[in-house]
N, C-alpha and C positions, 0 to 999 in steps of 0.2 A: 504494500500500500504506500502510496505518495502522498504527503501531510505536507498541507499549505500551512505556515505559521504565519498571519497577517495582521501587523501591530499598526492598524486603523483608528480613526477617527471616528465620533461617533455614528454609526448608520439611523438609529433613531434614537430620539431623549432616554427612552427607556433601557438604554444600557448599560453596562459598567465603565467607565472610565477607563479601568485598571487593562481591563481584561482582553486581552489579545482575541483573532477571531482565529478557528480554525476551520480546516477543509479537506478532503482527501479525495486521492481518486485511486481506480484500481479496474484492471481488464480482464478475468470478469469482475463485477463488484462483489463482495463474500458478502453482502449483508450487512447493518449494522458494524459501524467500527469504533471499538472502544480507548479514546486516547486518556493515557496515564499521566498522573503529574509526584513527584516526588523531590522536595530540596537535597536526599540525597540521594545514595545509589540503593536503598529500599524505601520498606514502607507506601509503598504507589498505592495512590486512590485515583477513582474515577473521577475522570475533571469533566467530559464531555464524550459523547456517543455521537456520531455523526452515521446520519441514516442512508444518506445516496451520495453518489460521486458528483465531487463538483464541476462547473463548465471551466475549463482553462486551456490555454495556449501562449503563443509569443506574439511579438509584434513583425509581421512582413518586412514590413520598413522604418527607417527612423521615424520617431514622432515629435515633432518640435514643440515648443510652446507656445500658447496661445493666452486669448483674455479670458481672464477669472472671471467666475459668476453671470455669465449672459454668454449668449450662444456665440459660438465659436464660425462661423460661415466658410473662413480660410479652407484652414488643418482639415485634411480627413486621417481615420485610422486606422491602417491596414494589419486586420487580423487573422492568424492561422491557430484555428482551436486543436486540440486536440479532443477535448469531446465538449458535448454542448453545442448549443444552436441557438442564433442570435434573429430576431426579426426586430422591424422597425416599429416603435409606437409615437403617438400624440404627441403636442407638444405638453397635454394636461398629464397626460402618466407619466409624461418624463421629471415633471414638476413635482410630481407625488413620489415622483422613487425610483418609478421604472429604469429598464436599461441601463441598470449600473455596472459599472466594470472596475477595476484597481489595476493599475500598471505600476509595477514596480521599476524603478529608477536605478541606475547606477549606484547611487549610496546605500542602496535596499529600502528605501523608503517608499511607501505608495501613495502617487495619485487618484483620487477619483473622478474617473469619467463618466458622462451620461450621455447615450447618442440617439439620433429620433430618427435618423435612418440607416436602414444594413439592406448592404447589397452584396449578396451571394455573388462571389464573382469566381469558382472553383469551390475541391472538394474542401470542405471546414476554412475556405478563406473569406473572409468579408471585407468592404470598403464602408466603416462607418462614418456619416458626416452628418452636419446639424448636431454637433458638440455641444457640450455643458462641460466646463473647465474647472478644477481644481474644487471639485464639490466636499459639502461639509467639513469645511475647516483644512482640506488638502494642497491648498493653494501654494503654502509652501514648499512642497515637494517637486511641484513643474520644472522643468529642468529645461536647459537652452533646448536640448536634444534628447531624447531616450534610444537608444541604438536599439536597432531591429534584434531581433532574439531574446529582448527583454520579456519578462513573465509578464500575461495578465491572470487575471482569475476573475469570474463573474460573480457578481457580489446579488446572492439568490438564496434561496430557504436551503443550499445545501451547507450554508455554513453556519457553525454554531459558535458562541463566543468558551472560553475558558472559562474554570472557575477562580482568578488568579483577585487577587485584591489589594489593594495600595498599598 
């Protein structure tokens, strides 16, 4: 199994601050996967169960930077998933949540993007444009540049947060 550790910003009010999100994938998927947390090398408890595999891939091409907080028109973002599937919504679901992604950056920090059209352009590759930049509090992380082969992860009910605490 492949375990996404993604130390995000919050996705809604109702979350932990603290707490890192997690995600995994695996071909086939076994079921239910039990991620362990312990400060040392025993004693492991349940910190979170992740039930399906999550959408993730790279970036085709570089992705440069764009304007924070309001649609991006420029930049598009060319993505190769490796599982998961992407379609295009409203501009009102995108307002609400929809379409979220996380790109991680050169320093391992992630952006959050939100895009209101995908265009299947090949197998698992998309061209998303009509951007949403640097969402909930991710602004900082935008980068002049993201080089292609950078990780995204789609930020969807496959991932669940840690139980880690301040």
């Amino acid at each position: 199994v492949l375990l996404f550790f993604l130390d995000l910003p919050w996705l809604t009010d109702d979350q932990n601050t603290a707490a890192p999100f997690l995600a995994a994938y695996a071909d086939p998927w076994p079921g239910p996967v039990a991620v362990m947390r312990s400060a040392t090398d025993d004693n492991y408890v349940l910190d979170a169960t992740l039930t399906r595999p999550c959408g993730f891939g790279v970036l085709a091409e570089d992705f440069w930077s764009g304007p924070p907080w309001h649609w991006d028109m420029v930049n598009s973002l060319k993505v190769t998933l490796t599982n998961g599937a992407l379609s295009s919504a409203t501009d009102m679901a995108v307002y609400g949540g929809a379409n979220a992604l996380a790109i991680q950056n050169g320093d391992g920090g992630w952006e959050i993007v939100q895009f209101g059209n995908a265009d299947l352009t090949g197998p698992g590759a998309y061209t998303l444009t009509r951007l949403l930049r640097g969402r909930r509090g991710s602004e900082g992380q935008m980068r002049d540049a993201v080089a292609a082969g950078a990780r995204v992860v789609m930020l969807d009910g496959a991932l669940a947060q840690g139980g880690m605490t301040a």
